[in-house]
N, C-alpha and C positions, 0 to 999 in steps of 0.2 A: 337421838338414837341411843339406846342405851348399851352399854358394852356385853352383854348377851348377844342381842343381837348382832352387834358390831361382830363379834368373833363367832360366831356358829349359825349363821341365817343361812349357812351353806348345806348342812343339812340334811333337811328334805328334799332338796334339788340333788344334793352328791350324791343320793341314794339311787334317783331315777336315771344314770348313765346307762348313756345307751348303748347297741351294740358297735357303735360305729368309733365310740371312744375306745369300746374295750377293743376291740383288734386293733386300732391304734396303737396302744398301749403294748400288745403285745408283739408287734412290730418294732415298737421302742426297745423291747427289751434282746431283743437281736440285736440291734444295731449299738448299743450300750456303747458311747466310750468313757476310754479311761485313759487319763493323763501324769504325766509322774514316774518315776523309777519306780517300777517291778520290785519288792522286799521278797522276795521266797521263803523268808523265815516267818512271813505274815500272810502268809493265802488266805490264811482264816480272815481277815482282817479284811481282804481283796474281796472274798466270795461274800459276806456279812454285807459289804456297803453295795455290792451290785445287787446283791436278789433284795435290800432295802428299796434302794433309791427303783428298782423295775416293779418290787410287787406295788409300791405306792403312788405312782404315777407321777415322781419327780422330777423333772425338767431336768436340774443338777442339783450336784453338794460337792462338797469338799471335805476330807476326812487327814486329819495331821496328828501327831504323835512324837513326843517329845521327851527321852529320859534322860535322867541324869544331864537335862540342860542341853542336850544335843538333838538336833529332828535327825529320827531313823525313819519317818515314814509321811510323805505326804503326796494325796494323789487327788485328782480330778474324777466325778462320777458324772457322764452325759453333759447337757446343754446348758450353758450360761447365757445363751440368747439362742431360743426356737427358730426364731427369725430368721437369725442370720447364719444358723447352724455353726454359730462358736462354741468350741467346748470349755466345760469348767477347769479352770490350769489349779494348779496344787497351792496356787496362792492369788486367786482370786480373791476379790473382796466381796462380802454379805453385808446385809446389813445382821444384826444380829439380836435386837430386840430388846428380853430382860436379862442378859449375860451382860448387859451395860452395868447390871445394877453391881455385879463387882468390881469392875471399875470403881464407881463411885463408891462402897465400901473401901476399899484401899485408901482413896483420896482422903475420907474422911480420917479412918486412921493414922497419917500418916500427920495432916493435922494435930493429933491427939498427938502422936506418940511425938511433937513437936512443941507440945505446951500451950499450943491456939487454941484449943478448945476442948471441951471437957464433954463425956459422954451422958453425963447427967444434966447439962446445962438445957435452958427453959429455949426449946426454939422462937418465941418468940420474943425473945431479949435480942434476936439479931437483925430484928428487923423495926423500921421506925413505928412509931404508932399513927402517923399519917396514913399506911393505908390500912389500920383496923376501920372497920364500918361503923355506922352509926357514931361519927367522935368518939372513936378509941374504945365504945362498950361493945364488948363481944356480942355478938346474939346465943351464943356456947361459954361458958364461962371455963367450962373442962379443956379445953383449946390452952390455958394456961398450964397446964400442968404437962402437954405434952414436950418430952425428953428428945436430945439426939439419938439416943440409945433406940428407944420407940420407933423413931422412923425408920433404925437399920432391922430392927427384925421383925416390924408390920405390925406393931402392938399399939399404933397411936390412937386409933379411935375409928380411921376407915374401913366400912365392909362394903366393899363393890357387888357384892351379892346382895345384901340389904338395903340399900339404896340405888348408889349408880358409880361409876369409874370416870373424876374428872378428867382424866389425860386420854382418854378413847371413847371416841362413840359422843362424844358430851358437848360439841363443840358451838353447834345452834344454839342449843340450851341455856350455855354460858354467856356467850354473846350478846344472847337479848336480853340475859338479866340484868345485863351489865351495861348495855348499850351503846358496848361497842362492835367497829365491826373484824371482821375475818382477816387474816389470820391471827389465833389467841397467842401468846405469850406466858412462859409459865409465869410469870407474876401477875397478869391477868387470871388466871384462875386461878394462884391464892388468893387474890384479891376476892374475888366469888366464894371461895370455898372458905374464908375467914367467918363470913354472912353464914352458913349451913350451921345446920347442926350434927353435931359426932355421931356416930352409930354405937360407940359403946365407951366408955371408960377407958380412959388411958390407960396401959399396962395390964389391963386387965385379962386381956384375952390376943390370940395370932388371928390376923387378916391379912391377907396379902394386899397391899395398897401401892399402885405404881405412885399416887400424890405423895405419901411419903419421902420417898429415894425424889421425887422433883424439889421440894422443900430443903433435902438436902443439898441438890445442887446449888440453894439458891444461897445456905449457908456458908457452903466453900466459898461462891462467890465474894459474901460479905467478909468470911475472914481473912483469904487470902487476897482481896481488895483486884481480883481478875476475874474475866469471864470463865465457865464454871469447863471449856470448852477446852482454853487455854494453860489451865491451872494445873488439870489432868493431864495433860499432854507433857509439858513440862515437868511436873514433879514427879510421874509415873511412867510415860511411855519413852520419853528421851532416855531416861538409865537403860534402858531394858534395848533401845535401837530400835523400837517400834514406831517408824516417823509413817506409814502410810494410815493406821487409826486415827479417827475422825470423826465428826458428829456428821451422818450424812443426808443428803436432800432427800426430798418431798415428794419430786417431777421429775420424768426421766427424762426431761430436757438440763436434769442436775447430774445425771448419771457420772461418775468419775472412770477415769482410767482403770481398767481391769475391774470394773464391778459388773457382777453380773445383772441379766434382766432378770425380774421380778413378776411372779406367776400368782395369780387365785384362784382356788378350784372354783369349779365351774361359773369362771370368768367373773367372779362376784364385783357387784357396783357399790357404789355409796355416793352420797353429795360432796361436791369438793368444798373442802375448809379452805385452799391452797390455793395459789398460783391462777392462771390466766380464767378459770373453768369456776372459780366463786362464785356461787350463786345456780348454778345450772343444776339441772335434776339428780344428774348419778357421771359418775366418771368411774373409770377401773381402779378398784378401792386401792389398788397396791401404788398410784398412784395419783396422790391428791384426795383420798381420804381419810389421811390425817397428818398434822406438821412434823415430820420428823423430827426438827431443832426442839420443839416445844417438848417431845420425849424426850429430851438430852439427857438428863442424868439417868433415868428408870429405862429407859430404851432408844436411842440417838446415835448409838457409835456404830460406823461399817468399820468389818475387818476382816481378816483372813482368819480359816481354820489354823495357820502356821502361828497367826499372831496370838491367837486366842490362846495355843496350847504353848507357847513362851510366855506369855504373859503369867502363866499357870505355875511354869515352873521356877520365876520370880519368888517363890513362896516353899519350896521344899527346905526342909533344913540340912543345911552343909557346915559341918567341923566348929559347930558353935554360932552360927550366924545363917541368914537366908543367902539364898542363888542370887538373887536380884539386888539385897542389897537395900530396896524400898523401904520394908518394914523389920525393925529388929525381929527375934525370935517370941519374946515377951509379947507385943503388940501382936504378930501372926498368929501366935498359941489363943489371943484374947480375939483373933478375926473368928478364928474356925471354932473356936466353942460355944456350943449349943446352948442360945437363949433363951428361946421362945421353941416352944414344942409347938408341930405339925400335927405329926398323928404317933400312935404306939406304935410297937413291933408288935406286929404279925406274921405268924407264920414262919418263914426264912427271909422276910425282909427285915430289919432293921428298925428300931424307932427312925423320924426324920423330924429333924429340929431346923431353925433357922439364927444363922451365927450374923455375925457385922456384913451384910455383901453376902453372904456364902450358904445356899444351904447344905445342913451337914449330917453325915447318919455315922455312927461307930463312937467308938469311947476311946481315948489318951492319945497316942500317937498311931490308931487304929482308922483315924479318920478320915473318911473320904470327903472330899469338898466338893461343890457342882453350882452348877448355876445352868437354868435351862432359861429360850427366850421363845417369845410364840406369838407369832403378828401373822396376820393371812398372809402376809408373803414370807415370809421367814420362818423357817424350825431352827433352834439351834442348844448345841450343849457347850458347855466346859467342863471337864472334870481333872480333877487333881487328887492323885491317888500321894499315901504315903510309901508308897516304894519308888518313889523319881517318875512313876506316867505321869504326864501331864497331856490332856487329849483336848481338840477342838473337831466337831464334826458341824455344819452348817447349810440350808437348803436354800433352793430361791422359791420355795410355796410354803406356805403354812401347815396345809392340813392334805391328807390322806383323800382318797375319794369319801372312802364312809365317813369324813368329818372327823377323825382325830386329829389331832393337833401334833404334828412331826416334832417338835420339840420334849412333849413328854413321851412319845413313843418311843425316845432311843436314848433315854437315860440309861431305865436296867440292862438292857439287852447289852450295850457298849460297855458298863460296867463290868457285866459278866462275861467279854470279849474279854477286857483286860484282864483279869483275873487267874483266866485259861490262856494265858502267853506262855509259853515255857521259855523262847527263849526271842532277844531284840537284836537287830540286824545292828553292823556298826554304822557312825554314822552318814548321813549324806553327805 
């Protein structure tokens, strides 16, 4: 199944809701709750995440808000399980999608900014020639020349638009080329995708590639001689006291403490790659249609909006040095600047480039940073402003009724919330 379909086959179906969902819905939106201390200084903030999370048919989210290193704001909107009518608490866990892929930015850098490895170095110097195909001859020769660098800002050579996305949707496909069986393993499909051929030149051009940021995990693992799981956690989330982030399950017989349930619009299916259900026709895609671990670095970590928006602010610059402490100022200065171009400025938006982990729109110390993530059950942001916000806002469904993807829907909007702050509540 190719990752088109994987992520929007919902569609044509989202469109034809019927009347029986829309008064639902609009019954939902009466009954709204909300969890968390009341900010008065942030209504705006309060009234923004309710008529969101009600006009889109969200089950729940979570919205948290961080400046100056301290949470002034973090609250529950509606349902972390339908079922069981629990609500979403201010520090529930999500999973969280491609906001993983900063994580694994950081990790990398921090690597770097530790003399392990170098951003220009050949990715495949870290890995044995045992499993290149065909005895070590490429069937892509340009495979050689792809950089660390490449894989952080999407310039190696994949376009999941012009062929296919091996880390979603690609999992049959892989398997039987390979001839092994379910569930894949990200070194399982490099091992496949070594055999492909590139979509384009190295460096030559931006594609967003979830296989890259996996590639990368797979490099941490070999320099720092740990799992890619472990490594992260340790060198980035222990500084910071972020012990509940973690790479999380598949099956919601995996479900962890305080993580919420997990929704797809209009109930969408897929064949299980996972767990007891391999092999059977369609299972509830949010579960068991695709390996969470196997997304580890590009999309694997559950977390809280609290975590997401400290992890953020790990990276503001304070009296000559970061908050966090992770990455000096030099190495952070070289995360968030803009590598690879997106698209121009238009209009009153901003050019939007893609930095190590991060993408980024403004110039010098103007820059705003973000990372948005988008899996059918998942919408989710980070954003990292340079006046001290640091925001997490996170959903348990992917997409909207009419098929937008809640992830990119509430980038600018939350942007342009922060913006219009006048003034932050003290802290919690």
């Amino acid at each position: 199944m190719q990752r088109r379909d994987f992520l929007i086959s919902t569609l044509a179906s989202a469109a034809a809701i019927g009347i029986s969902q829309l008064l639902t819905s609009r019954a939902y939106a009466q009954d709204l709750s909300a969890t968390g201390k009341v900010r008065p200084e942030l209504d705006a903030v309060d009234a923004w995440a309710k008529s969101f999370v009600t006009k889109n048919n969200i089950p729940g989210a979570s919205l948290a808000i961080v400046h100056d290193g301290h949470l002034v704001y973090a609250r529950g909107f509606g349902l972390g399980d339908k079922e069981a009518g629990t609500p979403v608490e201010p520090d529930s866990i999500f999973r969280i999608a491609s906001v993983s892929k900063s994580f694994t930015g950081v990790a990398i850098m921090r690597l770097f900014q530790e003399g392990r490895l170098k951003l220009e170095d050949k990715v495949l110097d870290y890995f044995p020639a045992a499993i290149l195909p065909t005895q070590g001859k490429l069937f892509d020769d340009r495979w050689k020349q792809i950089t660390i660098a490449q894989c952080l800002t999407h310039t190696g050579g994949w376009d999941r638009d012009k062929s296919y996305d091996p880390m979603l949707g690609s999992d049959l496909k892989i398997a039987e080329g390979l001839g092994v069986s379910l569930p894949l393993t990200p070194q399982l499909i490099m091992q496949y995708q070594l055999g492909q051929r590139l979509d384009f030149d190295p460096g030559s051009r931006y594609a967003y590639s979830n296989f890259g940021y996996s590639i990368l995990g797979r490099i941490i693992e070999a320099v720092s001689g740990r799992s890619y799981e472990d490594y992260v956690k340790e060198a980035v989330f222990k500084p910071l006291g972020l012990d509940r982030v973690q790479i999380g399950g598949s099956l919601l017989s995996e479900r962890l403490d305080g993580e919420v349930k997990y929704y797809a619009t209009d109930n969408q299916m897929a064949p299980a790659v996972v767990g007891p259900d391999i092999g059977k026709a369609q299972v509830p895609i949010a579960y068991g249609g695709w390996q969470e671990r196997t997304l580890d670095a590009h999309g694997g970590w559950v977390a809280s909006a609290i975590d997401l928006a400290k992890f953020g602010a790990a990276f503001d610059y304070v009296d000559g040095t970061t908050r966090g402490g992770i990455l000096d100022v030099e190495t952070t200065r070289l995360m968030f600047t803009p590598h690879a171009s997106i698209s121009p400025a238009k209009d009153s938006r901003p050019a939007q480039a893609y930095g190590y982990g991060w993408m980024v729109a403004g110039e010098g110390d103007k820059i705003i940073s973000r990372h948005t993530g988008v899996l059918p059950s998942t919408g989710a942001v980070l954003l990292h402003f340079p006046s001290g916000i640091n925001l997490g806002f996170i959903a348990n469904i992917g997409q909207a009724p009419d098929g937008a993807f809640i992830g990119r829907m509430i980038d600018t909007p939350l942007t342009e919330l922060v913006e219009n702050i006048e003034s932050l509540p003290a802290p919690l």
